[in-house]
C-alpha positions in Angstrom: -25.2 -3.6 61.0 -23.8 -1.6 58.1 -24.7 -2.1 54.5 -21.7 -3.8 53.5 -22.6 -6.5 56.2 -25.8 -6.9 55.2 -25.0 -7.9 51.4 -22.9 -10.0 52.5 -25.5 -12.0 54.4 -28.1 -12.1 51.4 -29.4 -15.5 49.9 -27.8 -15.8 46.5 -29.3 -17.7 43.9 -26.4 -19.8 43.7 -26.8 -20.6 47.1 -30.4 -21.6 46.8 -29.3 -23.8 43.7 -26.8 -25.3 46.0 -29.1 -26.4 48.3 -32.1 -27.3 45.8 -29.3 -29.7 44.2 -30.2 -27.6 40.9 -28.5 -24.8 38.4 -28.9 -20.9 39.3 -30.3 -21.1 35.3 -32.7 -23.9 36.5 -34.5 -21.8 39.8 -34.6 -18.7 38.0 -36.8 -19.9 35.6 -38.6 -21.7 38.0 -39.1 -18.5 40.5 -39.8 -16.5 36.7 -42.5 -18.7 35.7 -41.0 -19.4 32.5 -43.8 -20.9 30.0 -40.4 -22.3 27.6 -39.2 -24.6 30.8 -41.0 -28.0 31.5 -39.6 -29.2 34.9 -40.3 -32.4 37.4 -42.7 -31.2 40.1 -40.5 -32.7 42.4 -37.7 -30.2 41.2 -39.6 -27.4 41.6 -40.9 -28.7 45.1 -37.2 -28.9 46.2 -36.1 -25.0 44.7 -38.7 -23.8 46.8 -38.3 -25.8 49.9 -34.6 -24.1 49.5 -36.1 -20.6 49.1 -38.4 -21.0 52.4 -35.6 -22.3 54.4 -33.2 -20.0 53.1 -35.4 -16.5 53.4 -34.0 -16.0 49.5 -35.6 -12.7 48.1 -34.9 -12.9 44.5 -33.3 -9.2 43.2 -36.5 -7.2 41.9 -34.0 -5.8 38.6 -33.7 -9.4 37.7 -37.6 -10.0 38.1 -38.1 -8.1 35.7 -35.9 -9.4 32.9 -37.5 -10.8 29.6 -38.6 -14.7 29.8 -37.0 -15.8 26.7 -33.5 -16.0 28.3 -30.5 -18.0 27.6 -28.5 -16.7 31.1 -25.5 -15.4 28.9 -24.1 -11.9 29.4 -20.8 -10.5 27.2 -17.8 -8.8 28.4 -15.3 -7.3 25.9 -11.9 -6.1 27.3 -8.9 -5.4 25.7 -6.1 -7.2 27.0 -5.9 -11.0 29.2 -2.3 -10.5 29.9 -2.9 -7.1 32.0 -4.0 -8.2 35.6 -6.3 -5.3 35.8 -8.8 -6.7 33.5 -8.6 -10.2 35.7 -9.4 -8.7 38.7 -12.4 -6.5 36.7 -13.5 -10.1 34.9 -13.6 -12.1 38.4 -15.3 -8.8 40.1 -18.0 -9.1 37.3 -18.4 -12.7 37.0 -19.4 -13.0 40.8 -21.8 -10.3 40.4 -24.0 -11.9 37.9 -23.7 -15.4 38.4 -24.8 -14.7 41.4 -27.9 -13.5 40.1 -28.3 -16.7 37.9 -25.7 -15.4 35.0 -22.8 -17.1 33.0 -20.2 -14.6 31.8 -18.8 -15.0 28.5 -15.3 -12.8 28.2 -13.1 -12.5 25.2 -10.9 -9.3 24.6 -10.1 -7.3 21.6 -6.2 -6.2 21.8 -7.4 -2.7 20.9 -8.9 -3.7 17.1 -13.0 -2.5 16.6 -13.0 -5.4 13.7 -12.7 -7.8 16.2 -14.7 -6.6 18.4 -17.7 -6.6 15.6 -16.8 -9.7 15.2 -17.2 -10.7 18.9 -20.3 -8.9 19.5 -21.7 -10.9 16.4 -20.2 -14.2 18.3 -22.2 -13.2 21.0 -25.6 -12.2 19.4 -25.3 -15.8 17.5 -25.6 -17.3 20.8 -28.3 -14.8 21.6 -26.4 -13.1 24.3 -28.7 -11.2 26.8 -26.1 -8.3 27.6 -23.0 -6.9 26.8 -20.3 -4.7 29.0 -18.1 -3.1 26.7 -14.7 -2.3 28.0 -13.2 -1.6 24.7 -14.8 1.3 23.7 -13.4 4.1 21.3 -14.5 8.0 20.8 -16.5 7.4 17.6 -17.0 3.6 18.1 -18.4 2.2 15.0 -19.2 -1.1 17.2 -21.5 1.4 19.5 -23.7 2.5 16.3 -24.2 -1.3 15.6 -25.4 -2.4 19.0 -27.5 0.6 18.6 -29.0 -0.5 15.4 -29.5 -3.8 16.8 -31.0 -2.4 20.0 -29.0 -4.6 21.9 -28.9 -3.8 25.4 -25.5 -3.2 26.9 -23.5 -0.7 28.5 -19.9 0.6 28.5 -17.3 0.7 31.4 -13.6 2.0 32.1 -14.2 3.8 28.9 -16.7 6.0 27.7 -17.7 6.5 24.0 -19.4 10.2 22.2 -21.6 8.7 20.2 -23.4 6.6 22.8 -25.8 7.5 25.3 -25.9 3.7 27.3 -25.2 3.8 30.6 -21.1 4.1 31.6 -19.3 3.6 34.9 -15.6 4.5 35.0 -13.0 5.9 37.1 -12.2 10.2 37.5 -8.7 9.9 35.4 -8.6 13.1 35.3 -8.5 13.3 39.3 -6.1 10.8 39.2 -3.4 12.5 37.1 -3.8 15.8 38.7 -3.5 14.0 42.1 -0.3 12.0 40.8 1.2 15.6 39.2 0.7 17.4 42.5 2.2 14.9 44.2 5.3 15.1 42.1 5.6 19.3 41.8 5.3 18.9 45.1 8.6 17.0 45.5 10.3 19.2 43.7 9.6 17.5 40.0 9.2 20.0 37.1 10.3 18.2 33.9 7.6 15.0 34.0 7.1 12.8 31.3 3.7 11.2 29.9 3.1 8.1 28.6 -0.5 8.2 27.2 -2.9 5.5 26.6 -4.5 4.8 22.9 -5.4 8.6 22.3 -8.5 7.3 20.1 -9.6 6.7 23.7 -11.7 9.4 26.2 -9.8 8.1 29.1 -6.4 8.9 27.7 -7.8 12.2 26.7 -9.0 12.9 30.5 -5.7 12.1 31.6 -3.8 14.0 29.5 -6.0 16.8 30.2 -5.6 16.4 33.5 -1.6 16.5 33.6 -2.0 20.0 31.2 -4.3 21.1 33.8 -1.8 20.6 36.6 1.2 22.2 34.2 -0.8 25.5 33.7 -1.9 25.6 37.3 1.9 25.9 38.6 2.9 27.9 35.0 5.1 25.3 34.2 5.7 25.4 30.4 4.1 22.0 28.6 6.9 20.8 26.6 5.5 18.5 24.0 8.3 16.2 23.7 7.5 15.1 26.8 4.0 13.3 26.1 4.7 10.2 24.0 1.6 8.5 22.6 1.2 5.0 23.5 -1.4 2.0 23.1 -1.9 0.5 27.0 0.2 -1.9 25.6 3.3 -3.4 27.2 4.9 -4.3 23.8 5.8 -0.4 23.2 7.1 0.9 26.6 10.3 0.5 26.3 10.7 2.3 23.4 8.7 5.3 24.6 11.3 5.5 27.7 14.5 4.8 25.4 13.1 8.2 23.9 12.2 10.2 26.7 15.6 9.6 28.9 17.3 10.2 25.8 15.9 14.1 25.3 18.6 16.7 26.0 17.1 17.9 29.2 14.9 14.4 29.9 12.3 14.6 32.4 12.6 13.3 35.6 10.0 12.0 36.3 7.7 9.7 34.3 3.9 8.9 34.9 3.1 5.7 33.0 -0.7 4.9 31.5 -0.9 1.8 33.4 0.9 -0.3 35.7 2.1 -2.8 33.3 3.4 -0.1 31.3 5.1 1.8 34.1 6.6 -1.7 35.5 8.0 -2.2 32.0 9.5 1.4 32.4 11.4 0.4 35.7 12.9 -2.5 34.1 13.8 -0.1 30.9 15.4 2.5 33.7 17.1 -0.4 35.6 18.6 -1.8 32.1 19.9 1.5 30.8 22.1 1.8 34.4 19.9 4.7 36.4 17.8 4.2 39.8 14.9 4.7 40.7 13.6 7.2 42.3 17.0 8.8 42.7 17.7 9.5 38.7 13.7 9.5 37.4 10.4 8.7 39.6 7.9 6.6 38.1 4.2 6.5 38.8 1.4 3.9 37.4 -1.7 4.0 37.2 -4.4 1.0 39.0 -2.7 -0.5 41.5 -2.5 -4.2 40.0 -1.1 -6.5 43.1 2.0 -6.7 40.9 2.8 -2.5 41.6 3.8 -3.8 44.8 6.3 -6.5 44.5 8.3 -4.2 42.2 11.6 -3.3 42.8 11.5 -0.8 44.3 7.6 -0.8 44.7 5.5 1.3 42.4 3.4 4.5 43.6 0.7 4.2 41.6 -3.0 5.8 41.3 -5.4 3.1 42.9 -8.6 2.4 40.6 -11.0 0.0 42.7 -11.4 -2.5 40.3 -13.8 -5.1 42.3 -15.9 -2.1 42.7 -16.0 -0.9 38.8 -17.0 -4.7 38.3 -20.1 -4.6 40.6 -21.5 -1.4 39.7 -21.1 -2.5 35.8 -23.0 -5.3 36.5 -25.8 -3.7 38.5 -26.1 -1.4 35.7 -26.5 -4.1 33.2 -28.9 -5.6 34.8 -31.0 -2.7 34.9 -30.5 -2.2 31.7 -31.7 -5.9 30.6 -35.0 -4.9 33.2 -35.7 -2.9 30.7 -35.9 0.3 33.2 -34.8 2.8 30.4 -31.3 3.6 31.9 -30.2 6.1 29.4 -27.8 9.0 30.4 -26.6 7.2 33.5 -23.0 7.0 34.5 -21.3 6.3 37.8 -17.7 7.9 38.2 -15.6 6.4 40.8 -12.4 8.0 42.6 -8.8 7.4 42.3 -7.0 7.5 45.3 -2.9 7.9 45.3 -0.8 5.0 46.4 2.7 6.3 47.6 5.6 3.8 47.3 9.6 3.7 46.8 9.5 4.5 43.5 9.2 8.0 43.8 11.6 10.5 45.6 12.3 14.2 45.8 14.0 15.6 42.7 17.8 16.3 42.7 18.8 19.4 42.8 20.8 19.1 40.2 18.1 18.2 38.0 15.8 20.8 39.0 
């Protein structure tokens, strides 16, 4: 049986619960021994009658947690409306309520005075952990969980002045795959619409596109890389200026897939086709990338996976097992569509 089967078929908490007519919150602090929670013997006879008949191991990280628990975690993100961060939230939220854990989300819209503002929210409530997708270079928000000695840890973006544990995707793998890709059909004028440059993760991208430029000694023509936010609200405008350029590129690779799917309805609206005037590429793969018109190629980020390694990590962290300097980096894979096609040859 492989090891994907096998997690599968282990006893969750929540299943236990289920069958003890109890919370998850209820039989791990029964199976903890928490001296704060009074409970009917007849409750506790019942949680483990469920764990005999069920084989339930509990998860040795959690054993370990601190007693005086309220079974609340935090996760920050920055935007509801991009379906990435839904599929991250619902990855996440199985993983630790499974383990006995409610999730409390909230995002930020890319402003670190909300997020202060959130984490205090959450440390009022005496949150137990924090994943913190949000994260800038020089986050001040980083220094004050610090201070507080809050435990937490960052993911899909990394920050210099932390040392928490991070797990994120190789964006710099991604863009060189999704450049290659595009020399390689005959592409040479291609267009970059960053991320919120205050972010490492729009610097390893960008990096990663200048990488691929210098590799083939194709001149990097600044006018091509317009700054952006992750934000839907500006795309539009950052195509309106690219297409305009004298000698426009033509090809475009987009910081997201919201923003590149808001750059084929820009391309569509201003009378060109896609590919055959401009290829666009995104980046994550949302389940919306392929119901486009024509679908988008994209650069695949496994989201469900990010979520269940973020919240592995956070539980280790709230064990208490001294995780600092860890980070898990996970691969980008290329997802080839209809919305890229060889480059005219009168374009070239």
């Amino acid at each position: 049986m492989d090891s994907q089967a096998k997690k599968r078929m282990r006893i969750t908490i929540k299943e236990v619960a289920a069958i003890a007519g109890v919370t998850p919150a209820v039989v791990s602090r029964i199976i903890n021994n928490d001296p704060e929670f009074t409970v009917l013997e007849s409750t506790k006879a019942r949680v483990y009658d469920a764990i005999a008949k069920t084989g339930y191991k509990p998860n040795p990280m959690a054993r370990g947690l601190r007693r005086n628990r309220t079974g609340m975690v935090g996760l920050i993100i920055v935007d509801f409306t991009n379906p990435f961060y839904g599929k991250l939230i619902r990855s996440i939220q199985d993983s630790v309520e499974r383990e006995g854990y409610a999730c409390l989300v909230s995002e930020n819209m890319e402003d670190n005075a909300r997020t202060r503002k959130l984490v205090d929210l959450y440390l009022e409530r005496q949150m137990e952990g924090l994943i913190l997708c949000t994260a800038t270079e020089n986050d001040p928000v980083i220094d004050y969980l610090e201070s507080m000695n809050e435990k937490y840890i960052l993911a899909t973006r990394r920050a210099v002045n932390s040392k928490a544990p991070y797990v994120g995707f190789n964006n710099e793998k991604g863009m060189r795959d999704a450049m290659e890709y595009l020399i390689a059909l005959g592409h040479r004028r291609i267009g970059h619409i960053t991320g919120f440059m205050d972010t490492v993760a729009a610097h390893e991208r960008l990096n990663g596109y200048r990488a691929i430029l210098q590799k083939y000694s194709i001149p990097l023509k600044k006018e091509y890389i317009i700054y952006g936010d992750w934000m839907v609200g500006n795309a539009q405008k950052c195509v309106h200026t690219l297409l305009q350029l004298p000698d426009p590129p033509t090809a475009i690779i987009a910081c997201n897939d919201v923003v590149a799917i808001s750059a084929l309805n820009t391309v569509h609206e201003m009378g060109l086709r896609v590919p055959e005037d401009i290829s666009l590429i995104g980046f994550n793969n949302i389940p919306e990338s392929a119901n486009t018109f024509p679908p988008l190629t994209t650069i695949d980020s496994p989201t469900e996976i990010l979520g269940q390694y973020a919240a592995e990590l956070l539980l280790k962290v709230m064990s208490s097992e001294g995780l600092e300097d860890t980070e898990q980096i996970i691969d980008t894979k290329l997802i080839v569509r209809g919305s890229t096609g060889p480059c005219r040859s009168d374009n070239q």
